[in-house]
ZAVO-377097 format. One record per residue (C-alpha): x, y negated, z negated; residue in one letter. Coordinates in steps of 0.2 Angstrom, whole numbers, padded with zeros to 4 digits, always signed. Each point is the difference from the previous one (the first is absolute). Layout:
# ZAVO-377097
XYZA...
# end
This chain:
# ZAVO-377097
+0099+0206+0085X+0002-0019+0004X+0009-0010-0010X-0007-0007-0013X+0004-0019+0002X-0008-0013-0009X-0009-0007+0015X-0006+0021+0002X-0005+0000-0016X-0013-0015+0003X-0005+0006+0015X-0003+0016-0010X-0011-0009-0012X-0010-0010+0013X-0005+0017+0010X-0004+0008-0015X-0010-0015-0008X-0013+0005+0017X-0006+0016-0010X+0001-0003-0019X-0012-0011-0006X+0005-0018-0008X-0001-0005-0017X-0016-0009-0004X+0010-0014-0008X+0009-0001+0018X-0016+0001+0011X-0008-0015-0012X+0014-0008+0003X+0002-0001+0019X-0019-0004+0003X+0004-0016-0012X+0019-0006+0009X-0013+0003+0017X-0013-0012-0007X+0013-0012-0007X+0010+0001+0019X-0015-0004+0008X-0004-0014-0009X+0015-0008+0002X+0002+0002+0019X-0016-0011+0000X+0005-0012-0012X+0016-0004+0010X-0008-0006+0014X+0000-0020-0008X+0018+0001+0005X+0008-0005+0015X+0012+0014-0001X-0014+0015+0003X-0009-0011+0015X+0016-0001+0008X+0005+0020-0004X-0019+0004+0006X+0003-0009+0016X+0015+0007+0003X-0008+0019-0002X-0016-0006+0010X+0013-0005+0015X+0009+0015+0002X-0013+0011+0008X-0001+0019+0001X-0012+0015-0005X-0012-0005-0014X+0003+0014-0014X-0003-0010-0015X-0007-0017-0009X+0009-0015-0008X-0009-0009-0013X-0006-0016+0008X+0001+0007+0018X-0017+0003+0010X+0009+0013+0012X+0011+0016-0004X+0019+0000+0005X+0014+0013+0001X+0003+0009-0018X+0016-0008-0001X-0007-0019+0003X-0012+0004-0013X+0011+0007-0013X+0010-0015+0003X-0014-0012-0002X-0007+0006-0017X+0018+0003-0006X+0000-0018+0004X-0015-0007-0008X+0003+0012-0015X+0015-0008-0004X-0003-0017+0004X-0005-0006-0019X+0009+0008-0012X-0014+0008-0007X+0003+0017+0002X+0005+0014-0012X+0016+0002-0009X+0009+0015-0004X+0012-0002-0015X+0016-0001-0001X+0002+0003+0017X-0009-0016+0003X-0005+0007+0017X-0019-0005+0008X-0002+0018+0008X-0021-0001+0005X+0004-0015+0009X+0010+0011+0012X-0007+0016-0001X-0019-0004-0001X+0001-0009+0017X+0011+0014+0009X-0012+0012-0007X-0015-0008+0006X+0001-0002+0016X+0012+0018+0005X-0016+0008-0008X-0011-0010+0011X+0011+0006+0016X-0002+0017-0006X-0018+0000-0003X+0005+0006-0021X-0015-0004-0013X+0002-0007-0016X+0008+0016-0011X+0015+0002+0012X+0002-0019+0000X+0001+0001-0020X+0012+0015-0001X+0011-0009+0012X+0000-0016-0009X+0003+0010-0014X+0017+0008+0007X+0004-0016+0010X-0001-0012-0016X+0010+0014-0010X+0014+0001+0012X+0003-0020+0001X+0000+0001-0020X+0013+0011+0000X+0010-0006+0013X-0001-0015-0011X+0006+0006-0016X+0015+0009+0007X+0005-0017+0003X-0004-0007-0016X+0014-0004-0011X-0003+0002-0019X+0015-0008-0004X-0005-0015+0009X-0018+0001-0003X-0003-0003+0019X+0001+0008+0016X+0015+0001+0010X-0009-0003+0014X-0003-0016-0006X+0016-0004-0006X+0006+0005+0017X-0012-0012+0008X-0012+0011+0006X-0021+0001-0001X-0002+0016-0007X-0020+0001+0000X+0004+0000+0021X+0016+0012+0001X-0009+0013-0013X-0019-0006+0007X+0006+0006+0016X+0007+0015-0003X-0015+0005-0010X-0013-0007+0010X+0006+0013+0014X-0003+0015-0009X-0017-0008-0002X-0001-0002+0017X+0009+0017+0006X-0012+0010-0010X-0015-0008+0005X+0006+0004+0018X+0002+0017-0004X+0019+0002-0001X+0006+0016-0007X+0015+0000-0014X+0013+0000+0013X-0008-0013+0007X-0002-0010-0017X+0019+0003-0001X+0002-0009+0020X-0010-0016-0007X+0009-0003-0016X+0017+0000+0013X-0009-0010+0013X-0006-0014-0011X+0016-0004-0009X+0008-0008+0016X-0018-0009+0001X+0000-0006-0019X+0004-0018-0003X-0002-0017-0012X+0012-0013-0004X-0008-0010-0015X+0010-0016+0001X-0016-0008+0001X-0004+0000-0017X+0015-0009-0004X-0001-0015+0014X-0014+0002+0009X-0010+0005+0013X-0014+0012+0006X+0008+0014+0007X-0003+0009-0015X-0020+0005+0005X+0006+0007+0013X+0008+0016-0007X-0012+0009-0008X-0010-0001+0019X+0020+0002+0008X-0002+0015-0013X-0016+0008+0007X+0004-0001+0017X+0017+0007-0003X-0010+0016-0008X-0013+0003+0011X+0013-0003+0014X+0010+0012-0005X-0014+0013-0003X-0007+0000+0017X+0019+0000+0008X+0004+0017-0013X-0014+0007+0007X+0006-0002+0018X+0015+0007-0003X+0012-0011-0009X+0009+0007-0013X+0011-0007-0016X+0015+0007-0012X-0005+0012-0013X+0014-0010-0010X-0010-0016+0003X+0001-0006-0018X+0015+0007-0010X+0010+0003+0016X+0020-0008+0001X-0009-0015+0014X-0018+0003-0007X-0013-0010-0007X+0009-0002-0020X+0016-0005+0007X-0007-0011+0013X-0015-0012-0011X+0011+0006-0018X+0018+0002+0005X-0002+0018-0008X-0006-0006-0019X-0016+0013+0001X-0009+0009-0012X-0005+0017+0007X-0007+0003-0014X-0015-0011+0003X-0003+0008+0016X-0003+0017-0008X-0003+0000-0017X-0018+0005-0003X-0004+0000+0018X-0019+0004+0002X-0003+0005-0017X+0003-0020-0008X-0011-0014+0012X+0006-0018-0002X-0013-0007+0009X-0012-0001-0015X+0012-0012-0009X+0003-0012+0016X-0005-0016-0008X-0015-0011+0006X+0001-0018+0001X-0015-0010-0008X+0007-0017+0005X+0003-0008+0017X+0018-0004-0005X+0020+0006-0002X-0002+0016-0014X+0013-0009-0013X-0013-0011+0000X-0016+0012-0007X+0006+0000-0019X+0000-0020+0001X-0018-0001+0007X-0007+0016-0014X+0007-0012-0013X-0007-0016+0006X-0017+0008+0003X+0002+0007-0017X+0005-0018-0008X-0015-0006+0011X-0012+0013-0007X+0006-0007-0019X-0003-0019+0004X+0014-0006-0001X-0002-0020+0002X+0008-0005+0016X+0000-0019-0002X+0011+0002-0015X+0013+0014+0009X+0019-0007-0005X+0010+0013+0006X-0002+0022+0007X+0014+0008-0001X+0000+0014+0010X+0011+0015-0003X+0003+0013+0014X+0015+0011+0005X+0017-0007+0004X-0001+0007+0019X-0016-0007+0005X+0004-0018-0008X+0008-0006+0018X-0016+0007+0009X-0013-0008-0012X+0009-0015-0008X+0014-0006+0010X+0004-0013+0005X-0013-0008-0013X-0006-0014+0005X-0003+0007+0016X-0011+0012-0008X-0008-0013-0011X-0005-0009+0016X-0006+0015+0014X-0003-0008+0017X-0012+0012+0006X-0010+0016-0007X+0015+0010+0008X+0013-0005-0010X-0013-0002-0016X+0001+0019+0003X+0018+0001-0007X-0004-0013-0012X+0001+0005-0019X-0007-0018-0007X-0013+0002+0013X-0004+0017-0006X-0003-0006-0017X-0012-0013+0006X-0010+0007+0011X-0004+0013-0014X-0002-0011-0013X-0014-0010+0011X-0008+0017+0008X-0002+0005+0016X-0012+0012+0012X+0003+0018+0004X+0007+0010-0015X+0004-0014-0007X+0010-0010+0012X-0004+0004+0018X+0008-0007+0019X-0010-0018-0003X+0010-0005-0015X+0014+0000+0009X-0002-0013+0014X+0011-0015+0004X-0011-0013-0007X-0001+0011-0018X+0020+0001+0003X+0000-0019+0000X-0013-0005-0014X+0004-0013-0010X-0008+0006-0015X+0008+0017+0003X+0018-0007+0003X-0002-0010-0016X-0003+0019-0012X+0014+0007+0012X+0013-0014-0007X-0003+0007-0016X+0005+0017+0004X+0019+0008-0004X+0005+0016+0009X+0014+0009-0009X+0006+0018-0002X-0005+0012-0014X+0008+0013-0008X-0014+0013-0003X-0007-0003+0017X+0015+0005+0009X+0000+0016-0007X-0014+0004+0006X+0004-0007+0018X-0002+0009+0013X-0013+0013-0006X-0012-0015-0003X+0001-0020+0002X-0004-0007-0017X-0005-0019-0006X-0001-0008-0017X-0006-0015-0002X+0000-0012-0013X-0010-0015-0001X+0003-0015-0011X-0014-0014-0003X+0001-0019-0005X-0006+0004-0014X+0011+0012-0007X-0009+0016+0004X+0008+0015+0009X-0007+0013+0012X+0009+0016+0005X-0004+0013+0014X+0011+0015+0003X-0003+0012+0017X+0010+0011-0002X-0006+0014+0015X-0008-0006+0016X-0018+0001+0006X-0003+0012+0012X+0012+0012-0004X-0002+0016-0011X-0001-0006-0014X-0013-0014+0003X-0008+0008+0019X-0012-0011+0010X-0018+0009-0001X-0007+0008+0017X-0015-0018-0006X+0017-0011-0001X+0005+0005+0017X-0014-0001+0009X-0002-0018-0008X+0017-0004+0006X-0005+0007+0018X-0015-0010-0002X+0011-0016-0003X+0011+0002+0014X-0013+0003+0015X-0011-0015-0010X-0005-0013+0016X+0005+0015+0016X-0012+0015-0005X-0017-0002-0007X-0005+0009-0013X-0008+0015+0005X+0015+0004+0013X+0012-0003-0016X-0011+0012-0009X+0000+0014+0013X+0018-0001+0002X+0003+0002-0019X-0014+0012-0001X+0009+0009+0016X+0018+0002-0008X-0008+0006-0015X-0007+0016+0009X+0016+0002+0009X+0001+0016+0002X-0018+0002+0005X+0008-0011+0018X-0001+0010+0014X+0009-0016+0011X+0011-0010-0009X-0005-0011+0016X-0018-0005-0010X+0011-0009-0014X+0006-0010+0013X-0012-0008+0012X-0010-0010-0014X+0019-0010-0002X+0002-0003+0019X-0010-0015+0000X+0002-0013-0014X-0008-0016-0003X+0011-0016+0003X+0001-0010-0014X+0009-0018-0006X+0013+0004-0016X
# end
């Protein structure tokens, strides 16, 4: 008998997972991280990051297998699993798993895509293998998660965990949809982790590189798929192994136990939270309560001072240095802007509630708007940190000229379990996202499409109506 590693045991799982049917909570699930995906891949394009990432993919040639969203012609699998990883990425929009903090569709989803265009797959294998492949990257994120710490080692190591885990797990999505056996699952999981990579310095000082990794991610996976299945094999040790994958990304601080515990019996993907906003998740709580306050009239010309209470570890993302994030540039930075959060929600915005246009530089740099945020305080709270990670709560306090006081506590995040996005909330947000680049109707179809997944006889047909997109002035 083979030894049961903990790499064997996944690829045990993901082989299985081809016969036993999914949970219904799970299926429901996939079809909406899908329609979210390909929603943002379109939305992306108003950055030059994608065009340049797109022209890259459109000048390196090859056998046309699959499709890129914004791309008229096919490319190799790889390019277009980069390319959607790419786009998918690119905004910060996508989902959230907690208290990993990893972003695992934004990786998988895109691998998954174009490996089972390659191999011809219709839209039920393309949903069980998300399914395993989104599961995998969870897992290999919470064996680095810390509890101690509330974070992830990975990240106090340095390291993008949503691409190291999205890689790994985006190649079992993409090994089973190419019809790799167990053993071969096993060969993929070894492959990868010499391909897996993301240095986040660029959240700290700058730079773009970041959008790249979920697409560095996708590639990496269907890469290593297509290379197993000619042949290529990997350690059966790959994970727990004395120069394996916990030792190299966590210097050995693993928990096994995340790997196996409940393993095809207990899903995650169901609780994998949504985002409803276009903007940093510590921010969500702050936008709920501003939305809230809005909804209650609170006078805004007589506004003397918000405080805004958060959790102590997310104060430097959201809050520091102050008056930098009292006065946001651009719609960029007014992402990771905790007074701007407040404002924005306090004045309404589009999608479900605010949406991509209300955060644009010349918002970031309204007058009227930097006036409210000059008002707002940022400081740490007791209650909320207790309940950081697991959620990224707000309370908001609002005190008037005239004496009156308003108060607003969010205390679990929209789009998670607890408060999940409706298949109708979704689709709006899809709707939103490819506003000014699909018409309607196409929008429609492709919403009405994913819905009816497993009814796809070519996950190609989910495609083509995204490979050509209108140009539009943001």
């Amino acid at each position: 008998m083979p030894e049961q590693t903990l790499a064997r045991q996944l690829a045990a799982f993901a082989a299985h997972a081809r016969t036993a049917p999914l949970p219904e909570p799970v299926v429901t699930s996939v079809r909406q991280r899908v329609l979210d995906i390909l929603g943002l891949c379109v939305a992306a394009h108003r950055l030059p990051t994608s065009h340049a990432a797109l022209d890259h993919v459109a000048e390196q040639g090859g056998r046309p297998q699959a499709y890129v969203v914004g791309l008229p012609d096919a490319v190799p699998a790889a390019q277009a699993a980069f390319g959607n990883g790419v786009l998918a990425h690119s905004l910060d929009y996508d989902d959230t798993h907690l208290p990993s903090v990893l972003h695992p569709s934004a990786a998988v989803v895109p691998a998954a895509l174009a490996a089972a265009q390659a191999a011809g797959a219709d839209g039920t294998t393309l949903t069980t293998a998300v399914a395993v492949g989104i599961e995998v990257t969870v897992r290999l994120g919470m064996a680095g998660y810390d509890p101690a710490l509330n974070n992830s080692v990975f990240f106090e190591h340095g390291q993008h965990a949503t691409s190291i885990c999205g890689a790994m797990g985006a190649a079992v999505a993409a090994g089973m949809l190419v019809g790799l056996d167990e053993d071969g699952l096993l060969d993929v999981l070894g492959v990868t982790a010499s391909m897996a990579a993301g240095v986040i310095e660029a959240n700290r000082t700058g730079g773009t590189v970041k959008r790249l990794h979920c697409g560095w991610a996708a590639h990496s996976a269907v890469t290593a798929a297509d290379l197993v299945r000619r042949g290529f094999t990997g350690p059966p040790t790959v994970l727990e192994g004395r120069f394996g994958f916990f030792t190299a990304f966590l210097r050995g601080e693993a928990d096994h136990d995340q790997i196996t515990d409940g393993l095809g019996e207990r899903w995650a993907v169901p609780d994998i939270f949504f985002k409803p906003y276009p903007a940093n998740h510590f921010t969500h709580a702050a936008i709920d309560a501003g939305l809230a306050l809005r909804a209650q009239n609170v006078p805004l010309d007589r506004i003397d001072h918000i405080e805004l209470r958060v959790p102590a570890a997310v104060i430097r993302t959201i809050g520091q240095p102050i008056d930098t994030k009292r006065t946001p540039d651009t719609g960029y930075q007014a992402q990771f802007s905790g007074p701007y959060a407040i404002v924005a929600g306090l004045l309404g915005g589009g999608g479900l509630g605010l949406g991509l246009g209300d955060f644009t530089d010349e918002l970031a740099r309204d007058p009227a708007r930097r006036a409210l945020m000059a008002r707002v305080d940022v400081v740490a709270d007791d209650e909320c940190t207790k309940i950081f990670p697991y959620q990224f709560p707000a309370i908001v306090t609002v005190h008037t000229d005239d004496g009156r006081t308003w108060r607003e506590e969010v205390l679990t995040n929209r789009g998670g379990p607890q408060r999940p996005l409706s298949d109708a909330e979704l689709a709006m947000k899809f709707h939103d996202n490819v506003a000014g680049r699909l018409d309607p109707d196409t929008a429609e179809k492709v919403v009405a499409a994913v819905a009816d997944l497993a009814d796809v006889t070519d996950v190609a047909d989910l495609l083509r109506p995204l490979t050509r997109l209108r140009t539009v002035t943001d």
